[in-house]
C-alpha positions in Angstrom: 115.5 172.2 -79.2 116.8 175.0 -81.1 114.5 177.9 -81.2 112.8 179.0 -85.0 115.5 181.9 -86.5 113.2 184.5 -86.2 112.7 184.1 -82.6 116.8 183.7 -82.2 116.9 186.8 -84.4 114.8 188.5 -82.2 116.1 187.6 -79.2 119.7 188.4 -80.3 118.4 191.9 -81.2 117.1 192.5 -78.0 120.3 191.4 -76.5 122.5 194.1 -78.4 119.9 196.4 -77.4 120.6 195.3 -73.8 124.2 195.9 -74.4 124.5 199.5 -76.1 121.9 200.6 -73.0 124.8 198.8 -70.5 127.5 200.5 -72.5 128.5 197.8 -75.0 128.6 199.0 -79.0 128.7 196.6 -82.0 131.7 198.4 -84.0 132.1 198.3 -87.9 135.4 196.8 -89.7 137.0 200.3 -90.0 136.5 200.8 -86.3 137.7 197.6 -84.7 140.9 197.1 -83.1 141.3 193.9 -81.7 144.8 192.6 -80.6 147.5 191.1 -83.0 149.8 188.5 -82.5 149.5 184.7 -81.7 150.3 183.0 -78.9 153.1 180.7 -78.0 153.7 177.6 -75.5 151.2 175.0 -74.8 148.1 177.1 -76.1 149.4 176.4 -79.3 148.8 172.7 -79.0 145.6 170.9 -79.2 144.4 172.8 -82.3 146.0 176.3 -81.3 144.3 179.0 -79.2 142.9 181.9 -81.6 139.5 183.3 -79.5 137.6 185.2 -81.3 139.3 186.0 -84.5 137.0 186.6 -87.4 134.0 187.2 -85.4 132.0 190.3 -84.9 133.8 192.9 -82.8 131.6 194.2 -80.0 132.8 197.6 -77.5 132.2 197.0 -73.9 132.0 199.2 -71.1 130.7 197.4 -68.4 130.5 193.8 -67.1 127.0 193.5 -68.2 127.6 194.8 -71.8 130.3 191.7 -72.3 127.9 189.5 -71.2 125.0 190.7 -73.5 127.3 190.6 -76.0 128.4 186.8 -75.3 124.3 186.5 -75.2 123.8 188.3 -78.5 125.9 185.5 -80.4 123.8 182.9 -82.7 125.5 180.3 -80.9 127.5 179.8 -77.7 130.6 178.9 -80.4 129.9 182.0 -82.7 133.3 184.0 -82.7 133.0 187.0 -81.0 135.9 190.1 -80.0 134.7 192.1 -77.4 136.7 194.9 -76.9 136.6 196.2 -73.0 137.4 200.2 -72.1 137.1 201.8 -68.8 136.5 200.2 -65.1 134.2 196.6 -64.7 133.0 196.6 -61.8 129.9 194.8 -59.6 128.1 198.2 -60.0 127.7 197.7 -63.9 128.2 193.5 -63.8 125.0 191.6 -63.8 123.6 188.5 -65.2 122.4 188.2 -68.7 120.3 185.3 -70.1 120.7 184.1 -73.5 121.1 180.5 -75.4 124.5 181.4 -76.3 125.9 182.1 -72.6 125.3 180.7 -68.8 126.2 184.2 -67.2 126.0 185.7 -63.2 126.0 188.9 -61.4 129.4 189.7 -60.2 131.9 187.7 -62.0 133.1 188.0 -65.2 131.6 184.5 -66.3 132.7 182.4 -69.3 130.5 179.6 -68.7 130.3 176.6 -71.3 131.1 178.9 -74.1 133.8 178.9 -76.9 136.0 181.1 -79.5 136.0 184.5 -77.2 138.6 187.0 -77.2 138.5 189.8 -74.2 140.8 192.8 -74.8 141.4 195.8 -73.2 141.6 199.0 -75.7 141.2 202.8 -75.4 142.2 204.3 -72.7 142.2 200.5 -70.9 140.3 198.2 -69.3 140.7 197.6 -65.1 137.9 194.8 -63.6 138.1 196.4 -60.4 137.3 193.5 -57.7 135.9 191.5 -60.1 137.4 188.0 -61.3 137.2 186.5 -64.7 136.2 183.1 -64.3 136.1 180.4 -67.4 134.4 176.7 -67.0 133.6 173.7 -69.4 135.0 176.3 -72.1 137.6 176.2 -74.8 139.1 178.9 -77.5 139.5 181.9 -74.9 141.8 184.9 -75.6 142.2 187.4 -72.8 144.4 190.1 -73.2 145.4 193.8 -72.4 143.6 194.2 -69.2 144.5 194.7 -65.6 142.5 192.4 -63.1 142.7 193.6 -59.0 141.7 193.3 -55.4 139.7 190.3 -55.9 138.1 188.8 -52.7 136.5 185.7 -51.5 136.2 187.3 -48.0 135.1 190.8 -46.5 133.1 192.7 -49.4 132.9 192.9 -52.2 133.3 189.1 -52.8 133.5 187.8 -56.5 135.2 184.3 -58.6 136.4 182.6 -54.9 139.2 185.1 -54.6 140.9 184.4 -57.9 141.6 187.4 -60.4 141.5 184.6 -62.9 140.0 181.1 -62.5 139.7 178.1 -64.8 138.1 174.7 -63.8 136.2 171.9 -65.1 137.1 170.9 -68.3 138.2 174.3 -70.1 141.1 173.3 -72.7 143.2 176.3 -74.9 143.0 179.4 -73.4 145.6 182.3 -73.9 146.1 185.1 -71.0 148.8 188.2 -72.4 149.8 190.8 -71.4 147.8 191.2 -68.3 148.2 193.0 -65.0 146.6 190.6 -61.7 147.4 191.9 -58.4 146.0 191.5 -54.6 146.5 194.1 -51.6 147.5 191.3 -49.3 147.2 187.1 -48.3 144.2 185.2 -47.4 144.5 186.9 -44.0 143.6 189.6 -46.0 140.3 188.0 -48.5 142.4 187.5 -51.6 143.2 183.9 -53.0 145.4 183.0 -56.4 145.8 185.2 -59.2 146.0 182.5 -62.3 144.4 179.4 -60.9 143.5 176.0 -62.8 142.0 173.0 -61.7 139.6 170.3 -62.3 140.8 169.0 -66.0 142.1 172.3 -67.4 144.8 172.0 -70.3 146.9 173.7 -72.5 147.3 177.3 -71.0 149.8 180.1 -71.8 150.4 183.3 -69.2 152.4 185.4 -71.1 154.0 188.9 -70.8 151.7 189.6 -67.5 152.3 190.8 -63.9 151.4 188.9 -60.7 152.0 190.9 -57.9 151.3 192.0 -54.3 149.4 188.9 -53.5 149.6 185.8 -51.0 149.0 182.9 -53.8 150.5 183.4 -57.2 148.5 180.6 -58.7 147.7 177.0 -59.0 147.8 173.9 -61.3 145.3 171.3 -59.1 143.3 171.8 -56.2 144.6 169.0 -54.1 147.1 166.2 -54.5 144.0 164.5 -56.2 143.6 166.9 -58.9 146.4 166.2 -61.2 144.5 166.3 -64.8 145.5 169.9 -65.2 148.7 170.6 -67.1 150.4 171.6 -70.4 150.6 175.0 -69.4 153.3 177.6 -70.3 154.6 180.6 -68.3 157.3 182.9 -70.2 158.2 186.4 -70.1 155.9 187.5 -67.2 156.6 189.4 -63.4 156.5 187.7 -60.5 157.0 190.5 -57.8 156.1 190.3 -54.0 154.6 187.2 -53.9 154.2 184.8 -50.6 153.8 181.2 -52.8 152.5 179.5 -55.7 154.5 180.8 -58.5 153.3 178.6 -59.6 151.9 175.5 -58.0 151.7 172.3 -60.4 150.2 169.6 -59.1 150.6 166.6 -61.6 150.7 167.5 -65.7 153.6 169.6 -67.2 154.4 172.6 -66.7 157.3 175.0 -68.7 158.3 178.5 -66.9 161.0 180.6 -68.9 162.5 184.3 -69.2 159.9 184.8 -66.2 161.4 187.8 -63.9 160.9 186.7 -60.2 161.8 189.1 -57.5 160.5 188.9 -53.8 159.1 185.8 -53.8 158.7 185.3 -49.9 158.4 182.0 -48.9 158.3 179.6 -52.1 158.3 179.7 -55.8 157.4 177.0 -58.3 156.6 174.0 -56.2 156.2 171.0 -58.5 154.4 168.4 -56.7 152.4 165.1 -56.7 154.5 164.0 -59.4 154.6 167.0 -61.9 157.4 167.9 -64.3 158.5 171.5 -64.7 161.1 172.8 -66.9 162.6 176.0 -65.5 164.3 177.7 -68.2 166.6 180.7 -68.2 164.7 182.7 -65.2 165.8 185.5 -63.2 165.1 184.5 -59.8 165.8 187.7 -57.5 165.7 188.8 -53.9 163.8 185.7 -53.3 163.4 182.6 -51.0 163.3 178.6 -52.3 162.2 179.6 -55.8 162.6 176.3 -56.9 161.4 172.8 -55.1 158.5 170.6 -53.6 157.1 172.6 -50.6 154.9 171.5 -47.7 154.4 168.1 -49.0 156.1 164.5 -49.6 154.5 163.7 -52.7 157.5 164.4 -55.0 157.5 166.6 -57.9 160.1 167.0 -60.7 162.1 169.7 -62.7 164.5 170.0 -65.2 166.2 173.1 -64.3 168.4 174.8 -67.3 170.2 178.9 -67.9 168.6 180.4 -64.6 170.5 183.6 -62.8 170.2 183.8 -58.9 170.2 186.9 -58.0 170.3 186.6 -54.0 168.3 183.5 -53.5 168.4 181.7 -50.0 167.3 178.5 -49.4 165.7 176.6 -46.8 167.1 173.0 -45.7 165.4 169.6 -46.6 163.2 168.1 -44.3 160.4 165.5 -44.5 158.0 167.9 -46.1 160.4 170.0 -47.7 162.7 169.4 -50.8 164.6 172.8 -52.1 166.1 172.3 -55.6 168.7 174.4 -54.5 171.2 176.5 -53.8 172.6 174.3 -56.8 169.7 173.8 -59.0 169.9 170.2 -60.0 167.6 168.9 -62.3 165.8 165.6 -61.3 164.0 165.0 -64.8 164.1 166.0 -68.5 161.1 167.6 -69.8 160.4 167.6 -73.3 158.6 170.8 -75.3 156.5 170.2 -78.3 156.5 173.5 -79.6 158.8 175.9 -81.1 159.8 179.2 -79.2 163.1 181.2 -78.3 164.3 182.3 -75.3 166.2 185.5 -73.9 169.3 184.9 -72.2 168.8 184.9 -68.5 170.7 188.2 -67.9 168.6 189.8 -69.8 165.1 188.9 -68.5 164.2 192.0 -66.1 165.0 194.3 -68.7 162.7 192.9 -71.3 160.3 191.6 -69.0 160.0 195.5 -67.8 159.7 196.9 -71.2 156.7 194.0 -72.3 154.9 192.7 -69.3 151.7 194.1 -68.1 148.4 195.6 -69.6 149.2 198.8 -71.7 152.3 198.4 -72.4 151.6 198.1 -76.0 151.4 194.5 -76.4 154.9 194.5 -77.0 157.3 190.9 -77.0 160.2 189.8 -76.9 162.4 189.0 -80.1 164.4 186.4 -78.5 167.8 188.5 -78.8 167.0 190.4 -75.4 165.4 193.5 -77.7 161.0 194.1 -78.0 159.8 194.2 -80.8 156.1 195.5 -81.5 153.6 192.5 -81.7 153.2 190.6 -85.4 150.6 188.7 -87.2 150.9 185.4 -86.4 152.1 182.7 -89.3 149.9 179.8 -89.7 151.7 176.9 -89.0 150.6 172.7 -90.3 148.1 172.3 -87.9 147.1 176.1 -87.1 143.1 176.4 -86.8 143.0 179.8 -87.4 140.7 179.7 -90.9 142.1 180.8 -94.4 140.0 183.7 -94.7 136.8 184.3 -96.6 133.8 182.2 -96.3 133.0 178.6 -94.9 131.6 176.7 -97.6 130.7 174.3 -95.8 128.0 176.4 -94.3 124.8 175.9 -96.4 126.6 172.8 -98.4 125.8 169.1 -98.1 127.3 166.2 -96.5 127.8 162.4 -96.2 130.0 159.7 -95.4 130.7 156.3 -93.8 129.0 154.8 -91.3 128.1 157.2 -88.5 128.3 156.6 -84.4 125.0 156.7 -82.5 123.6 160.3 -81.8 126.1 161.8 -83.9 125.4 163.1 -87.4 127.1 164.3 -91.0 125.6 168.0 -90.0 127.1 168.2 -87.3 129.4 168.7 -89.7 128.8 172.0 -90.9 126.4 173.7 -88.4 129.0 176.0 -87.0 128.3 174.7 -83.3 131.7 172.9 -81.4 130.0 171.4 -79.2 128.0 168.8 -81.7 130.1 166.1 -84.0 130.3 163.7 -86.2 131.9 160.3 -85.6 132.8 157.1 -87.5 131.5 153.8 -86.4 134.3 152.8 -85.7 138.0 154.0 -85.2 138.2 154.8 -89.3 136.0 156.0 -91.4 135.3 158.7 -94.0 133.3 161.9 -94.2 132.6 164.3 -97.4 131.0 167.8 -98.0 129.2 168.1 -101.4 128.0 171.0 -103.3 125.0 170.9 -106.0 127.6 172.7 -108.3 131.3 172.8 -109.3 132.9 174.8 -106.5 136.5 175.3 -106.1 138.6 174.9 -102.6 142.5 175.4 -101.7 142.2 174.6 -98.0 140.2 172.7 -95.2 140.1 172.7 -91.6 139.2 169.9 -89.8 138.1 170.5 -86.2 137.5 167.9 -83.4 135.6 168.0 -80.8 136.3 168.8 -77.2 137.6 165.6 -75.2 139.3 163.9 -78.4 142.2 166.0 -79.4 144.6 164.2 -80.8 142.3 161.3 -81.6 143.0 161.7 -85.4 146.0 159.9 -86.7 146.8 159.4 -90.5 144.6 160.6 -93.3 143.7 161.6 -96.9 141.6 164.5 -98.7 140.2 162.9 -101.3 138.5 164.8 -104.9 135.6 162.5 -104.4 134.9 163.5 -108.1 138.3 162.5 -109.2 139.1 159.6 -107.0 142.0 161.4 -106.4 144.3 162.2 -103.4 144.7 166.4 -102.5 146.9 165.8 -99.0 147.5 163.7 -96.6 149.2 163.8 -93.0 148.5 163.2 -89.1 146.1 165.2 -86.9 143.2 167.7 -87.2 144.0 171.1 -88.4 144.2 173.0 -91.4 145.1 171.0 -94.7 146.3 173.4 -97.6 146.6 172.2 -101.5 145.9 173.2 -104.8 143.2 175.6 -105.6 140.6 172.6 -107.1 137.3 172.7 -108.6 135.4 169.6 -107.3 131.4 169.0 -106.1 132.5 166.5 -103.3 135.4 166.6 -101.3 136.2 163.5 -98.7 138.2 163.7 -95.4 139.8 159.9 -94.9 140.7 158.8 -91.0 143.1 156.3 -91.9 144.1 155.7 -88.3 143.2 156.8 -84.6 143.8 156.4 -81.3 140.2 156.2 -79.3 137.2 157.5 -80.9 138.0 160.4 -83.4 135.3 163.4 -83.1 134.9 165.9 -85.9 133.1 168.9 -84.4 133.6 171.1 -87.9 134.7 170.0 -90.9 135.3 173.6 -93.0 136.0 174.4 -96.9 137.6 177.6 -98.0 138.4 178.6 -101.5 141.6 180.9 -100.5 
């Protein structure tokens, strides 16, 4: 049960108070500086990956001020930009309770949690032997900071081993311009530096640095774990690594203008039937960059534009199946999204200029120049809202028949993680107003585990009777600045059991 608002208010206050005594500061507008830019690859599917644009912007110095600061939120889906400066580490991390987060000492814990954007600013932001770790959470931006020395043996321990970790469920997170590095191997206490498992989708690593580490990263725990997948790799530093570069076991995976050099033993091993596309790489200095490694359970690639730069290659055996020395692809891979990518020969030059925390957040333009970083364009289906107010917040709501234990609030209560559904696989759903009020756009939202559920539909002027748009899939719907009382979102087809988590208004 939801706690009265004046307790929540209460609570939240002495939360923030929590977090300016830990080194955390709530920053006005004029103040804020939170990254720019949108992301590309597979985070853009499956509604798009925005964090925690237009929420409050919060200034963190220590682990325990970003986790007051997740604690301080109304809800655990309330936007929030927490801006990180200076060194995290298990000295100044601790656990924070709060309705709005599932926090722990030592880790930097996303837990359950939604629409969160961590970015390094200032003079930067190093989580020293501390790992980020994100489960059953969706919505995450983490950007412009430098993760290292992260152990699951020896001491300090913290996150498995895994200077980033995602598992159990999480869907849409973004991770730019990064620096994750090790000092060693497992020999040594470190594990992976970008892992996934256990059902985590639609992921983009880009314009970051692995390095100096045993493990790379992983897509799947095991040769059962193969849920994982959509995940995008482009324009990032692979340097002195001993494997995993990465690992994909199952789902799809698409590596391009990555720069890998000293890669010791193998690269991007696609196994247990996953489909890579390796796109115009520079693979240097480097052993069996390309393959299915220390398994028979086959993966796949579609190989396209790389550059070897001094690449040997092992032979074939039972448990070992080298794509090259000639690179033969062994599947087609098709890409959903729209992106552009440097020529090959080019890669280690831009990669050098953009990858890595504090360089600027600079990209790529596609020609082989940078470019600073730009405002992302909202595409058909972006989620990122219009601007201005939800007016669906405080507004009423109806509709067709409703599935058990859902509910037409759901609607408009600003929470993800409660929803509205049909009664069946159609259905219709309206937000009403007790006066004239006038709306050019709408963003419909569905809940976690149904993406994609939504097929055809219709925006209706309930008042009118007449139709405002219609199209495929959730996202945001532009049309006509209208003055209306009612307005009626029509599922004219689906595939499984459509889930509305938000259905928002905007006026511009």
């Amino acid at each position: 049960m939801r706690q009265p608002f004046t307790r929540r208010l209460q609570a939240a206050l002495a939360i923030l108070a929590l977090a300016a005594a830990a080194g955390g500061v709530v920053l006005t507008a004029p103040e804020a500086s939170a990254a720019a830019g949108g992301a590309t690859g597979y985070a853009t599917q499956n509604g798009g990956t925005t964090g925690g644009a237009g929420g409050q912007t919060v200034r963190a110095t220590t682990g325990t001020a970003i986790h007051a600061a997740l604690c301080g939120r109304a809800a655990d889906s309330t936007p929030i930009v927490i801006e990180v400066e200076g060194t995290i580490n298990h000295g100044n991390t601790s656990k924070v309770s709060g309705s709005s987060c599932n926090t722990a000492d030592g880790v930097i814990e996303l837990k359950q949690i939604s629409n969160v954007t961590i970015v390094g600013v200032g003079g930067g932001a190093v989580f020293d032997q501390i790992g980020i770790h994100i489960r059953e959470s969706s919505n995450i931006v983490i950007q412009n900071v430098t993760v290292r020395n992260v152990k699951k043996s020896g001491s300090p321990t913290s996150n498995g081993g895994d200077a980033i970790g995602m598992e159990s469920g999480v869907r849409n997170v973004w991770v730019d311009h990064t620096t994750l590095e090790a000092s060693g191997g497992e020999s040594e206490g470190y594990d992976g530096l970008f892992d996934m498992k256990s059902d985590t989708r639609y992921v983009t690593l880009s314009y970051s640095v692995l390095r100096n580490s045993g493990r790379g990263g992983l897509v799947g725990s095991s040769e059962s774990d193969v849920s994982n997948g959509f995940v995008t790799y482009h324009h990032n530093l692979f340097e002195n690594i001993d494997s995993r570069a990465p690992l994909l076991r199952g789902g799809v995976g698409h590596m391009f203008n990555n720069h890998y050099v000293r890669i010791n033993s193998s690269g991007i091993n696609s196994r247990a039937g996953a489909r890579a596309k390796v796109e115009n790489n520079y693979f240097e200095d480097s052993k069996d960059v390309l393959g299915t490694f220390y398994t028979d359970a086959a993966g796949y690639w579609q190989a396209d534009g790389n550059t070897l730069d001094n690449v040997t290659w092992s032979s074939p055996g039972e448990d070992n199946n080298p794509a090259g020395p000639d690179m033969k692809s062994t599947t087609t891979v098709s890409i959903p999204y729209a992106y552009t990518a440097d020529a090959a020969g080019c890669v280690p030059d831009v990669v050098s200029r953009t990858a890595g925390a504090d360089k600027g957040l600079k990209v790529s333009d596609g020609n082989c120049a940078t470019q600073p970083p730009t405002e992302p364009t909202p595409g058909p289906t972006d989620p990122t809202p219009p601007g201005g107010t939800n007016l669906s917040i405080g507004a009423g709501s109806d509709g067709s028949s409703k599935a058990s234990g859902t509910s037409f609030g759901h609607l408009r209560d600003g929470d993800l993680t409660t929803y509205w559904s049909p009664a069946g696989s159609t259905g219709h759903a309206s937000v009403k107003w007790d006066s004239a009020t006038a709306v050019s756009s709408v963003v419909i939202r569905e809940a976690a585990g149904s993406e994609g559920s939504i097929g055809a539909w219709r925006l209706l002027d309930a008042d009118a009777g007449t139709v405002l748009a219609s199209g495929d899939g959730a996202g945001t719907i532009s049309f006509p600045r209208t003055t209306l009382r009612k307005i009626t979102f029509e599922i004219v087809g689906s595939t499984g059991s459509p889930k509305i988590a938000e259905y928002e208004t905007y006026a511009g």
